[in-house]
N, C-alpha and C positions, 0 to 999 in steps of 0.2 A: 359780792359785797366784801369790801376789805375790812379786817380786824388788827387790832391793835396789840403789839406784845411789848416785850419788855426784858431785855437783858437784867434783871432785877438785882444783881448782888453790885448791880451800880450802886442802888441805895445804902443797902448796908449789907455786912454776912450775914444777919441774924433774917431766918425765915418771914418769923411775925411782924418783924418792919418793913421788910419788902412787900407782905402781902398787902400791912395794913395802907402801903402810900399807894400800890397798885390800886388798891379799893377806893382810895380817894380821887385817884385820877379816873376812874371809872376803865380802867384796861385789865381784863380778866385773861390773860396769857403771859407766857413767862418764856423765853429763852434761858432753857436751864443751864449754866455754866458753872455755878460753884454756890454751896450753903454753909455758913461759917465756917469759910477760907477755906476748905475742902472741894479742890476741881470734883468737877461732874464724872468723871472716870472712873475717878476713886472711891466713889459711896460705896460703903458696905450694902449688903440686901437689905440690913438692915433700915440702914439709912434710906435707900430708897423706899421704903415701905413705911416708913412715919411720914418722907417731904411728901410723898403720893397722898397721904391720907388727908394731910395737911390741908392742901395745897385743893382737893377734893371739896373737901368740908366748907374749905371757905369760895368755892366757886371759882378757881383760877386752874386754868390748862397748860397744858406743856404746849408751845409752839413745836418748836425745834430742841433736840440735842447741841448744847454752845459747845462741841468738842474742840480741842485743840490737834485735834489728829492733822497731819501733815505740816505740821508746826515747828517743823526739827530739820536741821539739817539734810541732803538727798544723801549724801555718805553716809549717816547713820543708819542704824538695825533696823530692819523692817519687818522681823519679823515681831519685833517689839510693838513693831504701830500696828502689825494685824493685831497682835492678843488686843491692842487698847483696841482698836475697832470693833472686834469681837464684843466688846463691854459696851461699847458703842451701839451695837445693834438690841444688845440687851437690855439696854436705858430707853434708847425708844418704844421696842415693844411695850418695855413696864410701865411708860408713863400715857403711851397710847400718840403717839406723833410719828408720823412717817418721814419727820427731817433730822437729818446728823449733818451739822455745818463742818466742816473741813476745810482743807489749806493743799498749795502746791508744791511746798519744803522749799526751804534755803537751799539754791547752790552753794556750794563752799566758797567761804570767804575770800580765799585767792584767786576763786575763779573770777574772770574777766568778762568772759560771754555766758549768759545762763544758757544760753540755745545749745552748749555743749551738753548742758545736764537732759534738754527737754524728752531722748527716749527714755532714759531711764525713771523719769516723773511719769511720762504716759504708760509705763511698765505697772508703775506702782499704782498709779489712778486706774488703771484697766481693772488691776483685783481688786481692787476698793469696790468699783462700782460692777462688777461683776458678782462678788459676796450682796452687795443692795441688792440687786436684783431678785437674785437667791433669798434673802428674806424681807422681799417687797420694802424697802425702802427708797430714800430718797436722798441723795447728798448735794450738796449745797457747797458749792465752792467760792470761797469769798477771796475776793482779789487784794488780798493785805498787802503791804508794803513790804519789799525785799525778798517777797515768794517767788517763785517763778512765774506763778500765774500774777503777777502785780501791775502789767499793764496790759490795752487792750487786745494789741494785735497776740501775744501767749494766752492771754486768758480764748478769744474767738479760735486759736487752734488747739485749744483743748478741747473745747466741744467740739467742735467739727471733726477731731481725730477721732475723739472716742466715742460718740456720736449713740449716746444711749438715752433714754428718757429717764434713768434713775442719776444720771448726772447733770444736775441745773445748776443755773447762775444766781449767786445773792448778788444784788447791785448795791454797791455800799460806795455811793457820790464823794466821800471824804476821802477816802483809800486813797482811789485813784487821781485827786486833787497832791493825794501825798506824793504821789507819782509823777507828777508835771503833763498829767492825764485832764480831758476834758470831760465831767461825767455827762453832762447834757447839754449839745445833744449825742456828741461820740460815740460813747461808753455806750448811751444807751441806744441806740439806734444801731450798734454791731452785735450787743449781746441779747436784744430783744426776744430774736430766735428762742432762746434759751432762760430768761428769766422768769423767777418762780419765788421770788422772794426780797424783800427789801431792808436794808438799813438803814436806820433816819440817826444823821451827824452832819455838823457841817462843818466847814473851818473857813478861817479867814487868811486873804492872801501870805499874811504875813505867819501862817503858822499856827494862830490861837484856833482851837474847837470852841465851838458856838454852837448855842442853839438853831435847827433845820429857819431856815431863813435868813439868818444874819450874817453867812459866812457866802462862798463864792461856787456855791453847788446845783444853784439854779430852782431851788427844791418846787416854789409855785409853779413855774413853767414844769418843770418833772415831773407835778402830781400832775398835774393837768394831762399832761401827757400820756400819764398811766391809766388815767380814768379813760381818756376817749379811748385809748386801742386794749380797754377792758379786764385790765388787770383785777381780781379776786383774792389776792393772798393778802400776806401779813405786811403791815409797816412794823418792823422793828428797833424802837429806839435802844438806841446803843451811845450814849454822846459825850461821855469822857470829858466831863467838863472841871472836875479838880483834878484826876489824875490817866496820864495813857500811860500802860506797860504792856510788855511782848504777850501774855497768856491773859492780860482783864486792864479795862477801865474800870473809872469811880467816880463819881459823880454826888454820894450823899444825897438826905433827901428832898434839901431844898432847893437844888441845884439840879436834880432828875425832875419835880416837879415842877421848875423855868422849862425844860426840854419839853415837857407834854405838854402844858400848854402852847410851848409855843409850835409845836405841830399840831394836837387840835383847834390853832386858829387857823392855822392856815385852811384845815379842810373844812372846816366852820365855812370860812370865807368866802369856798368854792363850791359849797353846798353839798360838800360831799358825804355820806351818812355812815358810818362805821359803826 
């Protein structure tokens, strides 16, 4: 059965508005990425230990870890992104979800061909996903624009390289639209193998993000798709509908509540029961 989540500080930074518009759309999960403007990385214990309780109380789960890890340059410190990692494996045990979303770093800007960077990314995705392993996790690499992993044929040789089950695919139909990428049926029909998780956003040829239907991502035929060859995990909306930046969208809460409904119609439509 698939469930719904929710990149929530779309809505707002504030905890209790994000929960209370989750609760009105009826979606009890959360893609933790940041609570009043504080990234997910950075929570003190303490912090994580009120949003838990929080978050508990009112009936809402952590999906996934929204990290930004591999989000930076391939020249830069790495040992900088283990320590964040490291906090990374820590946030998920705390909140009880076995996903940490991840990235496959910018080659440098004057580089020409990313394929020059791609051992040195599988270097660093290897101990990524080699620490998952070690404390049963999960990562989730999402094919953003300008990463190395950002079109399909990088992203299918990353799995195939590293070829572990703690490294899956988020399918995010818009990314790869950003890409001059096709997501369905392409995208998904290469990285099927391998996917474990969903991003619902759409955009329109010309650039604008839309609510999942209205833009050029196929999303009916992609759900349809998902359901016959039985996919189980999360749809999560993510849809950047007043504002896109490198580390968060924002959407507000009238503008996140156009995106939910207009993806619970669609699976309304299809009979599909979440």
């Amino acid at each position: 059965m698939i469930q719904l989540s929710a990149f929530a500080d779309e809505i707002s930074p504030d905890l209790d508005e994000q929960i209370a518009v989750l609760q009105s759309e009826n979606i009890h999960f959360i893609d933790l990425r940041s609570v009043g403007n504080i990234n997910v990385l950075d929570f003190s214990d303490q912090q994580i230990s009120e949003i838990k309780h929080k978050l508990q109380a009112q009936g809402i789960g952590v999906a996934a870890i929204g990290s930004p890890i591999g989000k930076v340059a391939i020249d830069s410190s790495f040992d900088e992104q283990l320590h964040s990692f490291e906090r990374a494996i820590t946030l998920a045990q705390a909140f009880g979800t076995p996903y940490i979303r991840l990235f496959s770093f910018y080659p440098p800007k004057q580089a020409t061909d990313p394929s020059e960077w791609r051992d040195e990314v599988i270097r660093r995705l290897r101990e990524f996903t080699a620490r998952a392993r070690a404390a049963n996790v999960i990562l989730l690499h999402e094919n953003e624009k300008d990463i190395f992993g950002d079109i399909i044929a990088r992203c299918v040789d990353l799995f195939q390289t590293i070829d572990d089950p703690h490294l899956r695919n988020v399918l995010d139909p818009a990314n790869f639209l950003q890409c001059a990428q096709v997501p369905y049926p392409d995208a998904y029909n290469a990285l099927h193998p391998w996917t474990q998780y969903v991003h619902v956003k759409d955009v329109r040829a010309d650039g604008t993000l839309v609510p999942a239907g209205e833009g050029e991502s196929r999303w009916p035929e992609l759900l349809q798709r998902l359901r016959s060859d039985g996919y189980d995990g999360f749809l999560a909306l993510e849809p950047h509908l007043q504002a896109s930046g490198q580390f968060q969208g924002f959407s507000g809460p009238d503008l996140f509540r156009k995106a939910s409904q207009a993806l619970q119609k669609l699976l309304h439509n299809m009979h599909w029961a979440y």
